[in-house]
C-alpha positions in Angstrom: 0.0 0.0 0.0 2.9 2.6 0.8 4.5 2.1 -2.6 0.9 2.4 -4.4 0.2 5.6 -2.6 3.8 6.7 -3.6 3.2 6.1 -7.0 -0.4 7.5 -7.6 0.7 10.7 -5.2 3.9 11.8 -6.6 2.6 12.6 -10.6 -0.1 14.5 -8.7 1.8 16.9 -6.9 4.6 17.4 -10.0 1.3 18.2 -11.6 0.3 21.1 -9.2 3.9 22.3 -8.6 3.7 23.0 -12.7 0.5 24.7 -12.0 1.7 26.8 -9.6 4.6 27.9 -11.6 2.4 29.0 -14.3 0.2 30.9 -11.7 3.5 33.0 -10.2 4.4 33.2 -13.8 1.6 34.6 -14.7 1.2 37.3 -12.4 4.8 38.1 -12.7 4.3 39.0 -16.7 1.0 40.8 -15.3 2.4 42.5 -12.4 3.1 46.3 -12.6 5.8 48.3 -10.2 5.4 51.7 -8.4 7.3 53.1 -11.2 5.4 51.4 -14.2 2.0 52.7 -12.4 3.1 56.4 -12.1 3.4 55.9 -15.8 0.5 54.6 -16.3 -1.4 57.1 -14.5 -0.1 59.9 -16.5 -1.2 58.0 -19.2 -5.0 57.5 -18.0 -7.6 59.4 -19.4 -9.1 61.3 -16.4 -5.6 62.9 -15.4 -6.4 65.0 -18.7 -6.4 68.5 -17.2 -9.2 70.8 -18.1 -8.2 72.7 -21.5 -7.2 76.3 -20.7 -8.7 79.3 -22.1 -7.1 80.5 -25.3 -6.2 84.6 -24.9 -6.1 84.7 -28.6 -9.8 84.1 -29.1 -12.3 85.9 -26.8 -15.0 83.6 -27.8 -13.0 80.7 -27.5 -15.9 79.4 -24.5 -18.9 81.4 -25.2 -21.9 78.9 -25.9 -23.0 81.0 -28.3 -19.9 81.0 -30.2 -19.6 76.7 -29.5 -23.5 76.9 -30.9 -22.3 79.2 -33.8 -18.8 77.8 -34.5 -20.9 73.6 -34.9 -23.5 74.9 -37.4 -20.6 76.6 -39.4 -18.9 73.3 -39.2 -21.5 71.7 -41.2 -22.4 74.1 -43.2 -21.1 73.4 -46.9 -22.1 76.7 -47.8 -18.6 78.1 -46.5 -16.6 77.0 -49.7 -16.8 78.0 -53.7 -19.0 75.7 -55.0 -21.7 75.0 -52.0 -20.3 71.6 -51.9 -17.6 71.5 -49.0 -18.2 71.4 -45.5 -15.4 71.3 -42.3 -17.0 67.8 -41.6 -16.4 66.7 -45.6 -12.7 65.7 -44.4 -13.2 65.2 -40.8 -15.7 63.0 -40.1 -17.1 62.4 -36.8 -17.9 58.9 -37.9 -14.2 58.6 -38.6 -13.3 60.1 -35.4 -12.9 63.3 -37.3 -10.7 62.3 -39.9 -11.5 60.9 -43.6 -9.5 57.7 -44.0 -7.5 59.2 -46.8 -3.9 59.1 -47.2 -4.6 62.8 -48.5 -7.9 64.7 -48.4 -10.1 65.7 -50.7 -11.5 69.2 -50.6 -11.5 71.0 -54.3 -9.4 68.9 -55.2 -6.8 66.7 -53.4 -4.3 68.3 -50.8 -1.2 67.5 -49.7 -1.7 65.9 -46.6 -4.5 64.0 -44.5 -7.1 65.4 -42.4 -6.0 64.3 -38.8 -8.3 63.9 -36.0 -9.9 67.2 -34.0 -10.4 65.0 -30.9 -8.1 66.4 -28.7 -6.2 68.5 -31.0 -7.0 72.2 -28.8 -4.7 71.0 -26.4 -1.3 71.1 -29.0 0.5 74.8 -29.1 0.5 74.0 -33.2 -1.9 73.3 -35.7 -1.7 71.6 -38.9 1.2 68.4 -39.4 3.5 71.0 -39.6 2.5 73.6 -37.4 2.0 77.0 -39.6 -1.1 78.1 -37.1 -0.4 78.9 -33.6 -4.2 78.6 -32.7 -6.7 76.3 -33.5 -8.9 79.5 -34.7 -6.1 80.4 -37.3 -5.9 76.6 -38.7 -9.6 76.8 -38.9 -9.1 79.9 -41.5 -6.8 78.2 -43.8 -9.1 75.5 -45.3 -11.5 78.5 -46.3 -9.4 80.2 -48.4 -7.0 77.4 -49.9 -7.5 76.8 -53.6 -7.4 72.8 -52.7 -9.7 73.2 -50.0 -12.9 75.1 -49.6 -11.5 77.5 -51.9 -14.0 80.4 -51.0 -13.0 84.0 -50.3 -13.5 86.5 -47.4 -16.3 88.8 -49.0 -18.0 85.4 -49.8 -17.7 84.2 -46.3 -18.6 87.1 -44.8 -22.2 87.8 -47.0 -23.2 84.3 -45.9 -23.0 85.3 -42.6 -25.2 89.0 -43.1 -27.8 87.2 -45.0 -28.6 84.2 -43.0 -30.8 85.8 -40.6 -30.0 83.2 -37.7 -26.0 83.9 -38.2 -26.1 87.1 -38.4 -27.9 87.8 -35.3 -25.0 85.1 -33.8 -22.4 86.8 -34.9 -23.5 90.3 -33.9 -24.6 89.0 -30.2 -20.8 88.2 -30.0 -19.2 90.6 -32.1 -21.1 93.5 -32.5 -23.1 95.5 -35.3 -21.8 93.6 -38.9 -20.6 96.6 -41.7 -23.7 97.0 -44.3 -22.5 94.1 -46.3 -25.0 95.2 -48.8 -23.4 97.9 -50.4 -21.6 96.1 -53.5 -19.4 98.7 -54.8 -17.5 98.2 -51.1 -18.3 94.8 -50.9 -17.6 92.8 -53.5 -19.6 89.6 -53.8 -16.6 87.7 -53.8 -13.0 89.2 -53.0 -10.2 88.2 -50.8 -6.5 88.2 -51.0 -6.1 84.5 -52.1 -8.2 82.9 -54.8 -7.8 83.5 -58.6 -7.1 86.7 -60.5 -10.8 88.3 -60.4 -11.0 87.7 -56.7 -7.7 89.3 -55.8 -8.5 92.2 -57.9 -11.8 93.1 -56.6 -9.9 92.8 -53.5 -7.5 95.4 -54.5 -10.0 97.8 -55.2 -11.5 97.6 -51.8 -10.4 100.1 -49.1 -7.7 99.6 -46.5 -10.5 100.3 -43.9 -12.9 98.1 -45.7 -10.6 95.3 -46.2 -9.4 95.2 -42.5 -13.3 95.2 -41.6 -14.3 92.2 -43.7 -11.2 90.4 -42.1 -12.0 90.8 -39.0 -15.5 88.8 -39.8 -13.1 86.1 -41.6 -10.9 86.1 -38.3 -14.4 85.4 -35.8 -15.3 83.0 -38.2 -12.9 81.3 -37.5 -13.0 81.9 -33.3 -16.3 80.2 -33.3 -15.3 77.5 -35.3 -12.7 77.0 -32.7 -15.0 77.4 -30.0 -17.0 74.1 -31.0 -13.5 72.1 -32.0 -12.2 72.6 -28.8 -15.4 71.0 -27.2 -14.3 67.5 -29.4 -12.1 65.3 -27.2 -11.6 62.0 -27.3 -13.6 59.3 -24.9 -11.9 56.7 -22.8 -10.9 53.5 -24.1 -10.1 50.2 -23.2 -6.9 51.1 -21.9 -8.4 53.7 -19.9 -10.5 50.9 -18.4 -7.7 48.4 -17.3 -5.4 51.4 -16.0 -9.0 52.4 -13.9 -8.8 48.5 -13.0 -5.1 48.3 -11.8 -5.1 51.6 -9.8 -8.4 50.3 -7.9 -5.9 47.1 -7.5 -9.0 44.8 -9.0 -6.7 42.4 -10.8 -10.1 40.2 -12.1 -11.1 42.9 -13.7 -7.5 44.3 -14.9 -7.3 40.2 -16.3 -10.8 40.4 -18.0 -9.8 43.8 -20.1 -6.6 42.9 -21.5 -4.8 39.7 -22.2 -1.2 38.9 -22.0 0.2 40.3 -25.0 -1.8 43.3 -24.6 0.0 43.6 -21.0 3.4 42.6 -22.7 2.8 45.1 -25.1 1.8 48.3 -23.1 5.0 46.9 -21.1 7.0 47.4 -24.5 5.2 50.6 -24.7 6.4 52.4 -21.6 10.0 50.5 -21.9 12.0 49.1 -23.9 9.9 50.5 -27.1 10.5 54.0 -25.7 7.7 55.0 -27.4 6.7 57.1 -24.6 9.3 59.8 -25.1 6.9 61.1 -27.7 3.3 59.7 -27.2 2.7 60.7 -23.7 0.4 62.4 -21.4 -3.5 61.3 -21.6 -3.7 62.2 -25.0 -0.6 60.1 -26.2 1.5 63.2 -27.7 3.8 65.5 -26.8 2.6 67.7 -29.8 6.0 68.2 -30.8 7.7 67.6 -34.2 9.7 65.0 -35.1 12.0 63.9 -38.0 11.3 60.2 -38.6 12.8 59.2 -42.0 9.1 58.9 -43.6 9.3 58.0 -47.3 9.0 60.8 -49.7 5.6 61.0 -51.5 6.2 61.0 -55.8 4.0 63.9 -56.3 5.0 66.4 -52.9 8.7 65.7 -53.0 11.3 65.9 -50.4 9.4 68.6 -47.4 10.7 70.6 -45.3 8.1 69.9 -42.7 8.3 72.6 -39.9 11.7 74.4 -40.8 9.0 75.8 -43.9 6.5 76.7 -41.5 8.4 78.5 -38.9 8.5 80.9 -41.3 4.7 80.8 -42.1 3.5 81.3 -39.1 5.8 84.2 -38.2 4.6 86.1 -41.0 1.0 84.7 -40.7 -1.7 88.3 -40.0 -3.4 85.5 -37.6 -0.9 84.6 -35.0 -1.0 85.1 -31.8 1.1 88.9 -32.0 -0.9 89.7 -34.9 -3.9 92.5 -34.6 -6.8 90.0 -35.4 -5.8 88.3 -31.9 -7.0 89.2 -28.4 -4.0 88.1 -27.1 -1.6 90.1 -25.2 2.3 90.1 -26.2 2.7 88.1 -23.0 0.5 85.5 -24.1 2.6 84.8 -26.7 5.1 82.6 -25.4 5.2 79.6 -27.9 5.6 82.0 -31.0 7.9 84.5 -29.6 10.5 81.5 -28.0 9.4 78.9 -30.9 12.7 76.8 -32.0 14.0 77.9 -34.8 17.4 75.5 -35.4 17.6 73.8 -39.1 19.0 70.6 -37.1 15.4 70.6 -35.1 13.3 71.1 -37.7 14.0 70.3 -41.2 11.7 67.7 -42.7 10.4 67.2 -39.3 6.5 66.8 -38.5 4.0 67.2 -35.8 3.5 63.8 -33.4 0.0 62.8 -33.4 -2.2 61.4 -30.7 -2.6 57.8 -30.4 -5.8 57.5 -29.4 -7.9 56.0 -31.6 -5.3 55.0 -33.8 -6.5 52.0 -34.8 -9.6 53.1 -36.7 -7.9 56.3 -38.5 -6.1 54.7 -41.0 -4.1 55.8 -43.2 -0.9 57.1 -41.1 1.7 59.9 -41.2 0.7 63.3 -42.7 0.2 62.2 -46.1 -0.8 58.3 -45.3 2.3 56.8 -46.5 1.5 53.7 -44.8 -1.8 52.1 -44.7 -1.3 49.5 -41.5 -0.1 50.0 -37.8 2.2 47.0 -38.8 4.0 48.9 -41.4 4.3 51.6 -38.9 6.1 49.4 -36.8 8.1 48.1 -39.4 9.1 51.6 -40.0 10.4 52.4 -36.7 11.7 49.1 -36.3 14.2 49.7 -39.6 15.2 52.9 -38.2 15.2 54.2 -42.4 17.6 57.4 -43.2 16.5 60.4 -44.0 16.0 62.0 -47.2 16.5 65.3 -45.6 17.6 66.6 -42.3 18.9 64.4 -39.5 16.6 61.5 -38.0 14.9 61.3 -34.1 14.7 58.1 -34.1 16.2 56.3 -31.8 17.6 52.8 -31.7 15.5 49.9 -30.7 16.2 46.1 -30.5 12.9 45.5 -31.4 11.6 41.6 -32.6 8.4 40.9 -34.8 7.5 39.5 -32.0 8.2 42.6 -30.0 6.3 44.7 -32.9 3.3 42.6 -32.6 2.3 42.9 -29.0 3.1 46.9 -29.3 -0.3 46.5 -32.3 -2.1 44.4 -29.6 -1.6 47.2 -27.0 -2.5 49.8 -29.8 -5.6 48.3 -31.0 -6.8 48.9 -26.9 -6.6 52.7 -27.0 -10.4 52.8 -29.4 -12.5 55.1 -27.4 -15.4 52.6 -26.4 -18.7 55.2 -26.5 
């Protein structure tokens, strides 16, 4: 009887020891330290600090501006052929983007219409940052011949004869010129558009020109006034970080599986990934060089060194006289950085929230899958121009694979 009970008990416990290793393995691969969890808490959603005002626009968190600035939006009355609205690129099914490698407006642009979820919070607007405010981005749509293509004496008029804008406008404005008058007011006149628009334009007063820009400039105040109501929800992630701080492991278990875990681990680590998608929004808003390949039909770009330039000549920045900011609100234009080393061919980082369903990627979608992405950073590719951020990784396929896992978790989930 010993030797039987010997014989039938020893494979059972070799059985549970094995058990038991896989257990403590398990929660090893799964288990986060104090360091790890500061990280992840600067990650989390709900440490995303309430968005400051903007002392450029007055409007910037007037209702009746936000009210304004959404039916504007939407209105495809604001571009030359009645045709092209702010939503006609970014979608809010799409998570305000279009799911083009380069939009469609007029005809197509040069880059793709990235998300508005979020985007008040960067100091830049556009991939390469030629707006300092998300009210001066909002403006260069409406006149670009690609784009909405309109004009400012076109823009304007659309506001003074809609009864319902008009009395908008003028709640937050003030009295509108008497737009009727044509021999002052063109129908259609601005200082961009084709040769009949500029020259009607030209004909206009100083006084008179200054007036109808000012209208152009609100415009596009209240159309920043609704964008910076559009922020991303909280995802998955947001969920299973919620899950680990409240130290509910079942539930942390239930949200993400093990290469999700390994892969947020890669994320915050050895991936260094974090050094530019941090904070709740998963940017750091700055711009980066990254070796992207050159597009056939835009050629090698300059990126930001071309629109440092831009926006310090730009009438709507910050210092210029359609702003309500002060010269000491100007910080990020008067102390910008202006080195060719920091900025040639170099682009704005975007936020990764919602990555996975706003294909395609990089400012003019030159790759159409997160796994090309990684492939991208994984290669570490030289630059056509300028000097490359990247940094060097010993990154497997297997390594790239978990970062898409962890990726795919950051979908808002309402």
């Amino acid at each position: 009887m010993k030797r039987f009970f010997i014989l039938v008990y020893m494979p059972i416990l070799f059985v549970m020891n094995a058990s038991s290793a896989a257990q403590i393995k398990s929660e090893q691969e799964t288990a986060w330290t104090e360091s790890q969890m500061k990280q992840l808490n600067y990650l989390w959603i709900k440490n995303l600090a309430p968005l400051g005002s903007d002392p450029s626009n007055s409007v910037a968190n007037e209702k009746t501006a936000i009210d304004f600035g959404k039916k504007i939006f939407f209105d495809p009355s604001f571009s030359i052929n009645g045709k092209i609205s702010c939503s006609s690129c970014h979608k809010p099914e799409l998570y305000f983007t279009d799911g083009l490698p380069r939009s469609i407006g007029r005809v197509k642009t040069r880059s793709n219409a990235p998300t508005l979820l979020g985007a008040a919070y960067s100091p830049w607007f556009f991939w390469d940052g030629r707006a300092d405010s998300q009210w001066a981005q909002a403006l260069g749509p409406l006149e670009h011949v690609a784009e909405h293509a309109g004009n400012r004496t076109q823009y304007a008029k659309i506001i003074w004869n809609k009864r319902e804008y008009k009395k908008a406008y003028e709640k937050l404005f003030g009295p509108m010129p008497r737009l009727s008058d044509k021999k002052r007011f063109p129908d259609n006149a601005g200082p961009k558009g084709d040769e009949q628009v500029r020259h009607q334009w030209s004909q206009m007063s100083a006084q008179d020109q200054v007036q109808i820009t000012t209208i152009f400039a609100n415009l596009g105040k209240v159309l920043a006034a609704y964008q910076r109501t559009l922020k991303p929800e909280a995802a998955r992630f947001d969920a299973y970080v919620e899950a680990l701080i409240a130290q509910d492991s079942k539930k942390a278990n239930k949200l993400f599986n093990a290469e999700e875990v390994a892969g947020l681990k890669l994320f915050i680590g050895k991936a260094m990934c974090v050094i530019c998608h941090n904070g709740p929004l998963l940017s750091t808003y700055e711009f980066k060089n990254i070796g992207l390949p050159v597009v056939k039909e835009l050629g090698v770009e300059q990126g930001r060194f071309r629109a440092l330039r831009e926006v310090t000549l730009s009438e709507f920045n910050c210092l210029g006289k359609y702003s309500s900011a002060k010269e000491s609100d100007c910080a990020e234009l008067r102390f910008m950085k202006t080195m060719r080393d920091e900025t040639m061919g170099a682009f704005k980082i975007p936020t990764l929230r919602n990555v996975a369903k706003t294909a395609p990627y990089m400012h003019a979608g030159q790759f159409e899958t997160l796994s090309e992405v990684l492939k991208h950073y994984q290669k570490r590719p030289i630059t056509r121009v300028g000097h490359t951020d990247l940094l060097v990784t010993d990154l497997s396929d297997n390594d790239l694979k978990k970062l898409e896992a962890f990726l795919m978790t950051l979908t808002s989930q309402n």
